[in-house]
N, C-alpha and C positions, 0 to 999 in steps of 0.2 A: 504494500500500500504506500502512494506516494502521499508528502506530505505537502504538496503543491499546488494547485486550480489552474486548468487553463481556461481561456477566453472562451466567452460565451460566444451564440451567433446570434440567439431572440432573448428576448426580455421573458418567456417563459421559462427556457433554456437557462437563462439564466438564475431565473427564483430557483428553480429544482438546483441545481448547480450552488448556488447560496446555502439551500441546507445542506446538503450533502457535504459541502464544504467546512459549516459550521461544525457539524459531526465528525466529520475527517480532522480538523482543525482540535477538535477536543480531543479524538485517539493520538493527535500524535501530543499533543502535551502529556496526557496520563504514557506515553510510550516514554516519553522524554523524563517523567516524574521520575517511572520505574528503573529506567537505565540509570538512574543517576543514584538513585538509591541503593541499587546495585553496584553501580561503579563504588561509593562510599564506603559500602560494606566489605568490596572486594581492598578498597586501598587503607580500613580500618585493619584489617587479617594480615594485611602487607605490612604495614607499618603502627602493629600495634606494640608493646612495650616487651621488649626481649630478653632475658638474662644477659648479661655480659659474658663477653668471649673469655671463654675458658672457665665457667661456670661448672659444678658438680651437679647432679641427682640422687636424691636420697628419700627412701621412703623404710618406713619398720612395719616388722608383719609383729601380732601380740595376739594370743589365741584366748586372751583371757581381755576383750573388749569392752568390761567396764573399768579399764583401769586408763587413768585420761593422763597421755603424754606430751610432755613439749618436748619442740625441738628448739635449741638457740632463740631458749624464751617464749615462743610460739605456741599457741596447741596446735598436734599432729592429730586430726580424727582419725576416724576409722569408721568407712559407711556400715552402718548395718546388716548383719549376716554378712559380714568379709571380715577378714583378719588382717589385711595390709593396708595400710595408707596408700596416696598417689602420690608419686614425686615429688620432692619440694626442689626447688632450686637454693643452693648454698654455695658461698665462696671455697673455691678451691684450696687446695693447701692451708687450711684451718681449722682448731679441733672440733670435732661433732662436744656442742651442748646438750645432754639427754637429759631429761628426767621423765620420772613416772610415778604420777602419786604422790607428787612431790619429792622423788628419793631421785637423787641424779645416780647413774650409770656411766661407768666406764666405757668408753666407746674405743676400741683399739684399731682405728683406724682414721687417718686425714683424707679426705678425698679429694684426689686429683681431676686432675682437670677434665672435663669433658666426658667421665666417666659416671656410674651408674652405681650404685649400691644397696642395697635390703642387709637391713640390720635387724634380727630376730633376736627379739628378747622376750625372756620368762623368767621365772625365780621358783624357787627350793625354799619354800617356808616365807617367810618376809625379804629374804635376800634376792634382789635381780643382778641377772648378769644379759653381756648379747650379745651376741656373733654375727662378725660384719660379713659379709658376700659380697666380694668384687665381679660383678656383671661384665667389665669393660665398658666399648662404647655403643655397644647395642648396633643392629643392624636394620633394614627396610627392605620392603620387597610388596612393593605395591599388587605384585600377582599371586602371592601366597600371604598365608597365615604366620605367625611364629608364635612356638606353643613352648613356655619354660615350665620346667617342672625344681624344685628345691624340696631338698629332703631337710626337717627340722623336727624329724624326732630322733633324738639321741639314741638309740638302740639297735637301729639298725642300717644296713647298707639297701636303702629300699628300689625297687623296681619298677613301672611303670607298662603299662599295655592296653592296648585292647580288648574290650571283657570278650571271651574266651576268638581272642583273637591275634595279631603278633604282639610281639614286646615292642615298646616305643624309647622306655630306654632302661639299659640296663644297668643295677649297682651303683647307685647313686648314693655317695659317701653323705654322714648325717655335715650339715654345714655345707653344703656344695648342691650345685645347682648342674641341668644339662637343658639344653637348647636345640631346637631344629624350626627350621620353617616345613611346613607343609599345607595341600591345598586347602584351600575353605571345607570344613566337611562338620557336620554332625555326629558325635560317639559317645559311647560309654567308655569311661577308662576306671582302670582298677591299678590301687597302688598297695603293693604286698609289702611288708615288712613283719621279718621274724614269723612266716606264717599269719600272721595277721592282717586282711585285709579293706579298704576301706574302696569305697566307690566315688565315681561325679560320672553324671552327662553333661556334658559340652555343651551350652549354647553352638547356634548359629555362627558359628565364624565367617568374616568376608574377609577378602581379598583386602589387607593393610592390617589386620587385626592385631595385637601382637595382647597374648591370654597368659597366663600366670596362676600354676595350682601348686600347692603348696602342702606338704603330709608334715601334720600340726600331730599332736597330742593334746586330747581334749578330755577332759575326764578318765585319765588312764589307759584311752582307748584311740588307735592312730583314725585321725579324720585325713580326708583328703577332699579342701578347698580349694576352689578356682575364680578369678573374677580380671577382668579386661586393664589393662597398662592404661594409666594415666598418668600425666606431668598437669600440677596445678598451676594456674595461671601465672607468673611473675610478679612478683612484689619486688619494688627497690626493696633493700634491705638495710 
């Protein structure tokens, strides 16, 4: 549709042409509204507020979720029915501030730059401690999925698979994580440890997804939680 009139040749010709006009004349401003709207949106996404280069990610997984954490002062939530936090953005090369409960933790690790972290922590009666997981700097793959699995029950070296179907990954040290991309797909997966085994189905995964399950100890008993990779929005700091 153009947004243009040409030259009448009758004075009828022309009133029809006037409305048509008037009509056409109002599609292209609500055309023009919406592109610019959209333009706005597209150069807010562009140039909305970014961490600074050389920035860390840091997120903690806590299987016991009524216990409220900061990080470097901050509270760190934890959405409901999940056990991990979303990314935060934190200066590189500077000690992690934890607490929980008010009780600060030893965090034995500075995060470098441009890297990725989960730090799992629990405690033994009143006392907490946490084990940092160096991720690296994460990968993309706009065509497939990437599906991490971290083992964080201390007891065992656990395994991952498809319920009664292949292994997806194998002997997975407690503290240590394994990683693979694979297609978008639907599953049930099964995560054994010491004979003991715990279940999830898989949301819908698409194509850029990048999911995260997690074999927790929950009441003495190995759970296996899963829930989709987020980085929280950016805050100066």
């Amino acid at each position: 549709m153009s947004c243009k009139a040409g030259n009448s040749r009758t004075k009828a010709a022309s009133r029809a042409r006037s409305r048509v006009l008037h009509w056409t004349q109002g599609a292209c401003v609500a055309i023009a509204l919406t592109a610019s709207a959209a333009a706005a949106q597209e150069i807010g996404r562009l140039y909305a507020t970014r961490p600074p280069p050389g920035s860390a990610f840091l997120r903690i997984v806590n299987a016991e979720p009524t216990a409220a954490a900061k990080l470097n002062g901050s509270d760190l939530p934890i959405d409901k029915n999940a056990v991990a936090s979303r990314y935060r953005v934190v200066r590189a090369n500077e000690p992690i501030k934890l607490t929980v409960d008010g009780v600060a933790i030893e965090v034995a690790a500075k995060p470098q730059a441009d890297q990725f972290y989960t730090i799992a922590i629990g405690r033994d009666g009143k006392t907490w401690s946490s084990a940092a997981i160096d991720e690296g700097q994460g990968s993309a793959n706009d065509l497939k999925a990437q599906l991490r699995f971290f083992n964080l029950s201390g007891t065992c070296d656990a395994s991952l698979r498809i319920a009664d179907g292949p292994v997806v990954f194998e002997a997975t040290a407690f503290g240590h994580f394994n990683s693979r991309t694979i297609n978008p797909v639907q599953a049930r997966l099964e995560a054994t440890c010491n004979g003991a085994s715990a279940a999830l189905t898989l949301p819908q995964l698409r194509s850029g997804d990048h999911f995260s399950l997690f074999l927790v100890e929950i009441a003495g008993k190995p759970a296996l939680v899963g829930q989709f990779d987020e980085t929280e929005p950016y805050r100066d700091q």
